[in-house]
C-alpha positions in Angstrom: 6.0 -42.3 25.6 4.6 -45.2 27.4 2.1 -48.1 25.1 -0.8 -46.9 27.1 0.1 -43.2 26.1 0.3 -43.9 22.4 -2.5 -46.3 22.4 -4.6 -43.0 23.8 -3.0 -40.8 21.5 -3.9 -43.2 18.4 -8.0 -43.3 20.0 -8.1 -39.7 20.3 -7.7 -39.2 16.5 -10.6 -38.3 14.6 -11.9 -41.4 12.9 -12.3 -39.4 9.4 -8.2 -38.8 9.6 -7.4 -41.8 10.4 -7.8 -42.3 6.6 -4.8 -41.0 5.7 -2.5 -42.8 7.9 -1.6 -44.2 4.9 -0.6 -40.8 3.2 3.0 -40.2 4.9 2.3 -37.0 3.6 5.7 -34.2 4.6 4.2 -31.4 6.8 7.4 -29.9 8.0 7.4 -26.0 7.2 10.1 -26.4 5.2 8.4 -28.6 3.3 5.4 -26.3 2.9 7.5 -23.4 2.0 9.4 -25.4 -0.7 6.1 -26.9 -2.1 4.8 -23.2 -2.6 8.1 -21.9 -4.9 9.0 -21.8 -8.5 5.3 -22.7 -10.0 5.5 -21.0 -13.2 2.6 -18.0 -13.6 -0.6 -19.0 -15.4 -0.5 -17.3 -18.6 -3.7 -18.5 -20.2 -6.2 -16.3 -21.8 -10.3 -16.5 -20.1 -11.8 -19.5 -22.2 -14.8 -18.7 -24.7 -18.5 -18.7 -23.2 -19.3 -22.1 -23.8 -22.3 -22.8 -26.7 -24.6 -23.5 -24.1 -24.5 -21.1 -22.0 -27.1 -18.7 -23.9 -29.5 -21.5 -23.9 -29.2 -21.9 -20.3 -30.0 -18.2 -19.7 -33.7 -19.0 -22.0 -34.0 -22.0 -19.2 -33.3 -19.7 -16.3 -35.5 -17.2 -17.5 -38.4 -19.5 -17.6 -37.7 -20.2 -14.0 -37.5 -16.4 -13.0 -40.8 -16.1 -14.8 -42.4 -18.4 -13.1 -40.8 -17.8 -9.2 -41.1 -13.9 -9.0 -39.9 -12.4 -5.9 -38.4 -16.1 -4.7 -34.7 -17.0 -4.1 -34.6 -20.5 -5.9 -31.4 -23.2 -4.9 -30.4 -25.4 -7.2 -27.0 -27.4 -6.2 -25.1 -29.4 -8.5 -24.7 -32.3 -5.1 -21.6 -33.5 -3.7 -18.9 -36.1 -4.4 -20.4 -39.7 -3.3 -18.6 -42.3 -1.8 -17.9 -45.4 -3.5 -16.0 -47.3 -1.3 -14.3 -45.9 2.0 -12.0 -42.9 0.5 -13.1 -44.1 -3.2 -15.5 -41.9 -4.9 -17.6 -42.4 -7.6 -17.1 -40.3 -11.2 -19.0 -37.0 -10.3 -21.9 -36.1 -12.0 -23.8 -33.0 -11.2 -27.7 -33.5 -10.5 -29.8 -32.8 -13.7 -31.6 -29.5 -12.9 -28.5 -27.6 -12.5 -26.5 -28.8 -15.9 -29.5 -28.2 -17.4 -29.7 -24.5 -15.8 -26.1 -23.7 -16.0 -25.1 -25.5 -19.0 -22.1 -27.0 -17.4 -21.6 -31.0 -18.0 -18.6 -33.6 -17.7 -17.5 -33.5 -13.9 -17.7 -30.2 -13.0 -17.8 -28.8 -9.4 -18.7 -31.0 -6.8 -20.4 -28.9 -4.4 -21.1 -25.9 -6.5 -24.9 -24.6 -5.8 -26.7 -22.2 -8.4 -28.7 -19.3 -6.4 -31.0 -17.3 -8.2 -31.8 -14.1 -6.1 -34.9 -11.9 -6.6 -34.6 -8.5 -7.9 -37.1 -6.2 -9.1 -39.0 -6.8 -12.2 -37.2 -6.9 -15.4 -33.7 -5.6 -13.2 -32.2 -8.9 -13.7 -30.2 -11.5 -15.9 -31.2 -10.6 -19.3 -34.3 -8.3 -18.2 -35.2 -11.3 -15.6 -36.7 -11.3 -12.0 -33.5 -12.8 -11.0 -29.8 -12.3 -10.7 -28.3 -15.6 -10.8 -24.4 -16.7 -9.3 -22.5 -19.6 -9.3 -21.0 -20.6 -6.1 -18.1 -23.2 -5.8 -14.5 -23.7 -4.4 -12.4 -22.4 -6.9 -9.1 -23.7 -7.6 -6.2 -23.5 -4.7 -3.6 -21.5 -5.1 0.3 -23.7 -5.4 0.9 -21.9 -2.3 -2.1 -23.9 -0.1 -1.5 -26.8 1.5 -5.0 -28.1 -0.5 -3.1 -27.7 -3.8 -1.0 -30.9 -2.6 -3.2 -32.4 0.5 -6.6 -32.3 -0.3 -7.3 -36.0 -2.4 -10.9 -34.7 -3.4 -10.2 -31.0 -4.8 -6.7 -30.8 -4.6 -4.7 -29.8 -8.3 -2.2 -31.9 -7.5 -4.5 -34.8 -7.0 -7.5 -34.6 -9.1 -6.2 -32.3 -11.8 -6.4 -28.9 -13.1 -10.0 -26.7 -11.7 -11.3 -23.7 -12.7 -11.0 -20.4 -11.1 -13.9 -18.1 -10.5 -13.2 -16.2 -13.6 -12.4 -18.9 -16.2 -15.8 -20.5 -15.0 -17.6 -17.1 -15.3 -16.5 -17.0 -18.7 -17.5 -20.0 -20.0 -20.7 -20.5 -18.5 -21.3 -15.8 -18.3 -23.1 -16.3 -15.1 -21.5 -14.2 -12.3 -19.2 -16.6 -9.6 -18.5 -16.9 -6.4 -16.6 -19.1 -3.8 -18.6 -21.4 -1.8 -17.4 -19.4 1.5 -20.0 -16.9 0.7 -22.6 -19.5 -0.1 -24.5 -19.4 3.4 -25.1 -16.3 3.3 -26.5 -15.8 -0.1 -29.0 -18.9 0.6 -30.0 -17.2 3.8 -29.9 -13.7 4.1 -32.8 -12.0 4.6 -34.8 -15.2 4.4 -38.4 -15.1 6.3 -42.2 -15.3 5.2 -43.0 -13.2 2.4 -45.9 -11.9 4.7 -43.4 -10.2 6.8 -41.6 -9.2 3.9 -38.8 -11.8 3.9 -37.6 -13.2 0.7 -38.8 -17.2 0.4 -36.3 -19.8 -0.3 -37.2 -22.6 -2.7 -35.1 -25.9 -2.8 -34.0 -28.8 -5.4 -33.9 -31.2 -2.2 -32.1 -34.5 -2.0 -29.1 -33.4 -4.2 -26.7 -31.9 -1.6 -28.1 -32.9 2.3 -26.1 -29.9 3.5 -27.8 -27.5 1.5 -31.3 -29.4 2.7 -30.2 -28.9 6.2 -29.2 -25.4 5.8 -32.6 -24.1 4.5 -34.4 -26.1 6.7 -32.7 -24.5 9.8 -33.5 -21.1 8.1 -37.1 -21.8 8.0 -37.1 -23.0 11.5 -35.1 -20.1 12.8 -37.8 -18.0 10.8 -40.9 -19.1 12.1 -41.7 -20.7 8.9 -43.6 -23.9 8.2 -41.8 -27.0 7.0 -44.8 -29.0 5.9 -45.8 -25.6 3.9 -42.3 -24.9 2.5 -41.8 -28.9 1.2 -44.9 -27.8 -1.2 -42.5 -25.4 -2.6 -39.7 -27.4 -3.2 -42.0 -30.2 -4.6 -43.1 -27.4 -7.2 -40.2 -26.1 -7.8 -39.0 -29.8 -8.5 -41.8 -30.1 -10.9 -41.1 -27.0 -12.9 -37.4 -28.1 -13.3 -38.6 -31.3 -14.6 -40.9 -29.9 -16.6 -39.2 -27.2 -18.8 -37.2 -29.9 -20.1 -40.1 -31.4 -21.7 -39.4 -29.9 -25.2 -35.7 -29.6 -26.2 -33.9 -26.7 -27.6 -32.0 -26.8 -30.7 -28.7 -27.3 -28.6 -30.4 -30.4 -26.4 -31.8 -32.0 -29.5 -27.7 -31.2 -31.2 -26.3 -33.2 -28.3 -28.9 -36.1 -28.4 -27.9 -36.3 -32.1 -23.7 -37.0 -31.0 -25.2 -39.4 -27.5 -27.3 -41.3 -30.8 -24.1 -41.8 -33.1 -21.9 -42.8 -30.4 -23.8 -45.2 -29.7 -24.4 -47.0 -32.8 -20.9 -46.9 -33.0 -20.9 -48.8 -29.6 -23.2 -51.5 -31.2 -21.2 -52.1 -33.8 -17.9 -52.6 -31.5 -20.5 -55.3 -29.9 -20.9 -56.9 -33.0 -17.1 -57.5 -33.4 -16.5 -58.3 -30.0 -19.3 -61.5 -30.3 -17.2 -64.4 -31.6 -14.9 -63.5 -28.0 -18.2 -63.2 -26.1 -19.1 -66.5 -27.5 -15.7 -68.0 -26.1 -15.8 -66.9 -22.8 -17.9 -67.9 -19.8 -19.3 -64.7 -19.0 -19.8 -63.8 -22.8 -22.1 -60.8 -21.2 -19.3 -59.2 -19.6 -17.6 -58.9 -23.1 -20.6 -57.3 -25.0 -20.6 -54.6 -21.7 -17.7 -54.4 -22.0 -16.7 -53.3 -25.2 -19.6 -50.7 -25.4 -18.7 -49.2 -22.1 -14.8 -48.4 -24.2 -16.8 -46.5 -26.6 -18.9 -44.9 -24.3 -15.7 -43.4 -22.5 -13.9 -43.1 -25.4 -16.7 -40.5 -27.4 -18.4 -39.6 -24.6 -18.7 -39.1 -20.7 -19.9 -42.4 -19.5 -22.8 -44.7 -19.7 -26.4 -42.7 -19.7 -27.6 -46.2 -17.7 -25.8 -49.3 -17.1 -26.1 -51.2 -20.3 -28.5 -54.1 -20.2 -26.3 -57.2 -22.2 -29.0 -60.3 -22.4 -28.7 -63.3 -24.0 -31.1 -66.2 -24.1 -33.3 -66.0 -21.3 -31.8 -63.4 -19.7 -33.4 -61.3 -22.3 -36.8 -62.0 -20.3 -35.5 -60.2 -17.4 -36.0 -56.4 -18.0 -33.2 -54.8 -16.3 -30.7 -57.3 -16.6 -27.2 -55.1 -15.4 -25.4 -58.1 -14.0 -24.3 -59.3 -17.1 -22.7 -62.6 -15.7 -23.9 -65.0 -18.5 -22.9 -66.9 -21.5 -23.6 -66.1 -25.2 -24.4 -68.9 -27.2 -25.2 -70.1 -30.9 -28.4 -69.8 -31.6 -29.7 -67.1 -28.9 -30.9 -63.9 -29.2 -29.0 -60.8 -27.6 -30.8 -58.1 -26.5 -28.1 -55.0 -25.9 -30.1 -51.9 -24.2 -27.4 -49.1 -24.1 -26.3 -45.7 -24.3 -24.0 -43.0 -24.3 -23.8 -40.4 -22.3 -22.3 -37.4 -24.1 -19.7 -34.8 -22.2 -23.0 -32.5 -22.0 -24.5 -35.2 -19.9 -27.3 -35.9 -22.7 -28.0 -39.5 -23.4 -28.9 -41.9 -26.3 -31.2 -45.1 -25.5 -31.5 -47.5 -27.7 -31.9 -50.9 -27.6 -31.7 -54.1 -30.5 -32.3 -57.7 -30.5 -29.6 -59.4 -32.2 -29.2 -62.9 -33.2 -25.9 -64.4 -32.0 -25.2 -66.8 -34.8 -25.8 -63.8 -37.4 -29.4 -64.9 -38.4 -32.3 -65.5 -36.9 -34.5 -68.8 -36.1 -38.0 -68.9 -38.3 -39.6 -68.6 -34.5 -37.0 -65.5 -33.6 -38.0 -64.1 -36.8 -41.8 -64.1 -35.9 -41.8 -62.8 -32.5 -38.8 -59.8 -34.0 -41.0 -59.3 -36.6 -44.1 -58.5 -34.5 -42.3 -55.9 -32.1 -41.0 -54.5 -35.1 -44.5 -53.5 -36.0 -45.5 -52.6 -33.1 -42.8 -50.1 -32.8 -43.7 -49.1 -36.4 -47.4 -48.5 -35.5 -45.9 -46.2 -33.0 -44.0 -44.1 -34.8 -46.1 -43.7 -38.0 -48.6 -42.3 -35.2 -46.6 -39.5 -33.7 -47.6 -36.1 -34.6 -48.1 -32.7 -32.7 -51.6 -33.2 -30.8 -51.4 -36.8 -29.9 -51.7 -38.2 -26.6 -48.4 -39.5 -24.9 -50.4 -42.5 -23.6 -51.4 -43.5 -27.0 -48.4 -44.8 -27.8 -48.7 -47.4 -25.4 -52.1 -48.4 -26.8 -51.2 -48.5 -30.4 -48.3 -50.5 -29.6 -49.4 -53.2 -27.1 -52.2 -53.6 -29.2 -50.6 -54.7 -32.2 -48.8 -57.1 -30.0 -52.4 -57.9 -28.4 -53.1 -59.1 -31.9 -50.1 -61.0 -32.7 -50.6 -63.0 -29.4 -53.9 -63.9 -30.8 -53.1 -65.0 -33.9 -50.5 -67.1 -32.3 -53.2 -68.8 -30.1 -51.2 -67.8 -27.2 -53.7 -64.9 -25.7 -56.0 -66.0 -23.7 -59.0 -64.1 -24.6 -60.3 -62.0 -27.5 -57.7 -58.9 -28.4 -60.6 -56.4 -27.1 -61.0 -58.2 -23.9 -57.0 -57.8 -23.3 -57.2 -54.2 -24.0 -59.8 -53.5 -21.6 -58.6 -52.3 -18.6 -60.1 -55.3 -16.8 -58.4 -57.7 -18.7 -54.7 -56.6 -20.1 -53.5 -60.2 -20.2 -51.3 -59.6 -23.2 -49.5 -57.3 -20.7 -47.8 -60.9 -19.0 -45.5 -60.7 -21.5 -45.2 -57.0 -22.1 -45.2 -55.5 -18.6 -43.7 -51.8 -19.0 -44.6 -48.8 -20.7 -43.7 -48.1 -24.4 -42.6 -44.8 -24.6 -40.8 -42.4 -21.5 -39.0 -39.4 -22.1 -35.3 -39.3 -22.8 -32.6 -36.4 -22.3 -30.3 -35.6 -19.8 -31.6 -38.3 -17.5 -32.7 -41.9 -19.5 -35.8 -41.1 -17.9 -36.2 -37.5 -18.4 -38.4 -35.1 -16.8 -39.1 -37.6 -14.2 -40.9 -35.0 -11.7 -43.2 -33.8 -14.8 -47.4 -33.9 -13.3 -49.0 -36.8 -15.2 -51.1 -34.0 -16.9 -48.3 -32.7 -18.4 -46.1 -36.3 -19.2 -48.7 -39.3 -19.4 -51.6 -37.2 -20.4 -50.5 -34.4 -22.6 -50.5 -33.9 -26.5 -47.0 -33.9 -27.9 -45.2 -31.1 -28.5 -42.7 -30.4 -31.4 -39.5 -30.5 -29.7 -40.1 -33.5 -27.5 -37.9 -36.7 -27.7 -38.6 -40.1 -26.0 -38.4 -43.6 -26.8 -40.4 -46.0 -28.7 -39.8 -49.4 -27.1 -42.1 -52.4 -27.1 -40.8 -55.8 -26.7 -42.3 -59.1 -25.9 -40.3 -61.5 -23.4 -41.4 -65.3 -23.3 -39.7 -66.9 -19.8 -38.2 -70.4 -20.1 -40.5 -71.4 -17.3 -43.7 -69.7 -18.5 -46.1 -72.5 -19.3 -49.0 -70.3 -20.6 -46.6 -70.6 -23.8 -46.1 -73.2 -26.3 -42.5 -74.7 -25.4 -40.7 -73.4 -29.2 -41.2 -69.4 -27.8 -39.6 -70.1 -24.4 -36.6 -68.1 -23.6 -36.7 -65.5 -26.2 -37.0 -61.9 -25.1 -37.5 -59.4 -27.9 -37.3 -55.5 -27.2 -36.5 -52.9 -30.0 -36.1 -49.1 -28.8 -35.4 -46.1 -31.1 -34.8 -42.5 -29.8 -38.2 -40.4 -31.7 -38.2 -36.3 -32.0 -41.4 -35.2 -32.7 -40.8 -32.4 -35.6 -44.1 -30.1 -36.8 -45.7 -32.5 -38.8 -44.7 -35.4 -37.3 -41.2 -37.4 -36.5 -37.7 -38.4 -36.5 -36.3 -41.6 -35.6 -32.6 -40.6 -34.1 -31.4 -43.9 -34.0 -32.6 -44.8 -37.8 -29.3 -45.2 -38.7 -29.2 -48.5 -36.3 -30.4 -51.6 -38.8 -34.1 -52.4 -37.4 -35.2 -54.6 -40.5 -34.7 -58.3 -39.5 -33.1 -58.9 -43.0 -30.8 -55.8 -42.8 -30.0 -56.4 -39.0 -28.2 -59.7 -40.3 -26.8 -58.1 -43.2 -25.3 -55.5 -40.9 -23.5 -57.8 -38.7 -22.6 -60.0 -41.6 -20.6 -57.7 -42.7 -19.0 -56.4 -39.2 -17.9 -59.6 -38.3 -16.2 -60.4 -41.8 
């Protein structure tokens, strides 16, 4: 073979192969056929339905309910790249953990289908029959057992089969080969007596252009049939809004984990102290609890000192800890069911705070107290926000920092007090940090609580070094305490009580973890 032949040879080759020029991977048949013998026989008994599986059938049911006569999609999203043939930890999008039950790293690609049937004729006396679709696992005797990097049991580990994941989660499975067809068949306006095809979009583009090519090929409306999808986003959102007893169980493990994470933080300060990116240290030793009880980070953790504190999502973590600053750590875990804590503390590095620390801790804390001590079945979400800020309103006064009267700040032509308290106080927490994103105002912002709902409580008050509408001694101090609330009938309770919150017992606590 001539240069100029190879050098064709070597452009002809598909540029998502050339990947695996690295590989050296055997393809002789003898190879294959020697690959494929003397596997011993899986032996293994079906697993046990998983615990929440039954309270994913409740959720599906309240979907069926609602989307009568309507094939509804929900896909768990594909593998993302991190980096070239690098991919990131696989987590499946919210909506469908949340409708199958299934957590951890389950089935990239797998895609929930919820099919129509008559009334009552379905799952559980449902509208709907619902199936499972994703690749099971590849038999020894496939070349995917040993090539395929992604999905592959020799690379990525055991996966289940159709029947060990129908077990555990008792929803009916299928392979993804059959997938197209389910989402499409007999698809078409409901006028002409199709069966219309609602979407989770943006989780899985494939399954976006797939329906989409189905309503075109249809004569349906795009514009029209993104209304759907929007709804049917909203409704996913929005039935997680109050928790079942399982959802509030798992926030209860995300919530111990990660006080335990705090208190490795605690430990790990005189290090963080010692080392130029002291940040880095407090990250990192609450991201080894966080994989070590859990799944992973619910959020990146936020590990502030000094004025960094000030800056409200502060992920890079590059700076020092010193003597004499306050730490703000904003972190949780993420449990294997994908449900997360979120809590947040402002800590004094030297083990006790500054008279001026003391004051401006001291006036968050009430804040966050006023909160709480208001929650109660029946109360607005969005007065949380205005009992906090406008306890902070008054401390800011009293300070002679505000510059007007507390009722002018609370007007909603003035809010000047919001300068140094510039974000909501409360959002709603669960398997996302910020759950039930999609929710309609009406039914987030605006609505009474419900017993069953969790969110945080979370003011804070953050004083930049350059701010020079402050006197000098408050400058670059940020101050943020966040508890995880459940409302209960006749009021609340704090998750994350357990976490010291009293200035005095905060420096106890880490008095005592540091020895």
């Amino acid at each position: 073979m001539t240069n100029q032949e190879s050098t064709a040879q070597g452009t002809d080759q598909p540029l998502e192969d050339r990947v695996n020029n690295r590989s050296q991977r055997p393809t002789s048949k003898a190879f294959q056929e020697f690959m494929a013998s003397s596997w011993a026989t899986d032996t293994s008994e079906l697993p046990q339905q998983d615990e929440a599986a039954s309270y994913a059938a409740a959720r599906r049911a309240k979907l069926s309910e609602n989307f009568a006569g309507e094939r509804l999609v929900i896909p768990a999203g594909p593998l993302k790249v991190r980096s070239n043939d690098t991919d990131y930890r696989f987590r499946p999008h919210s909506a469908f953990a949340h409708l199958t039950g299934l957590g951890v790293d389950h089935e990239p690609d797998a895609v929930l289908v919820m099919e129509p049937t008559d009334d009552g004729a379905g799952e559980r006396g449902t509208n709907h029959v619902s199936t499972l679709y994703f690749a099971p696992m590849a038999g020894r005797d496939s070349t995917d057992f040993y090539l395929n990097s992604r999905s592959g049991e020799f690379w990525v580990g055991p996966r289940p089969t159709l029947s060990s994941l129908a077990a555990r989660t008792g929803l009916p499975t299928d392979s993804l080969d059959q997938l197209e067809m389910a989402v499409t068949k007999n698809s078409g306006p409901q006028a002409l007596g199709g069966i219309r095809i609602r979407l989770v979009r943006e989780v899985d583009l494939n399954m976006d252009a797939l329906v989409d090519t189905s309503r075109i090929n249809t004569g349906q409306d795009l514009e029209a049939s993104d209304s759907l999808d929007t709804e049917l986003a909203e409704f996913v959102s929005e039935i997680r809004l109050v928790k079942d007893e399982y959802e509030i169980a798992e926030l209860r493990k995300s919530v111990a984990a990660t006080i335990n994470g705090f208190e490795d933080v605690v430990r790990s300060l005189d290090q963080a102290m010692a080392h130029q990116r002291g940040e880095r240290v407090v990250e990192g030793a609450f991201f080894a609890r966080a994989r070590l009880e859990g799944n992973e980070l619910g959020y990146d953790t936020i590990a502030a000192s000094g004025n960094n504190a000030t800056i409200l999502h502060w992920i890079r973590n590059t700076g020092s800890v010193n003597d004499g600053e306050v730490l703000l750590l904003d972190a949780g875990v993420e449990a294997d069911s994908l449900y997360t804590a979120d809590i947040t503390r402002s800590l004094p590095v030297s083990g006790k705070y500054t008279d001026v620390q003391r004051k401006v801790y001291q006036a968050v804390l009430d804040a966050a107290d006023a909160a709480f001590a208001a929650v109660k079945p029946g109360l607005k979400f969005r007065d949380l926000h205005l009992i906090a800020t406008r306890v902070l309103a008054e401390r800011l006064s009293e300070w002679g920092i505000l510059p007007v009267s507390v009722e002018e700040a609370m007007s909603q032509e003035g809010q000047h007090h919001r300068r140094w308290m510039p974000h909501g106080t409360s959002h709603h927490l669960g398997l996302d940090v910020h759950d039930c994103a999609q929710a309609r105002a009406e039914l987030y912002l605006d609505a009474e609580l419900k017993e069953g709902m969790v969110f945080t409580i979370e003011p804070g008050l953050y004083f930049k070094d350059e701010d020079l509408a402050i006197p000098e001694e408050y400058r670059g101090l940020g101050v943020r305490i966040e508890d995880d609330i459940l409302v209960t009938a006749d009021g609340a309770e704090n998750l994350s009580a357990a976490l010291p919150r009293n200035p005095d017992e905060v420096e106890a606590w880490m008095a005592k973890l540091r020895g």
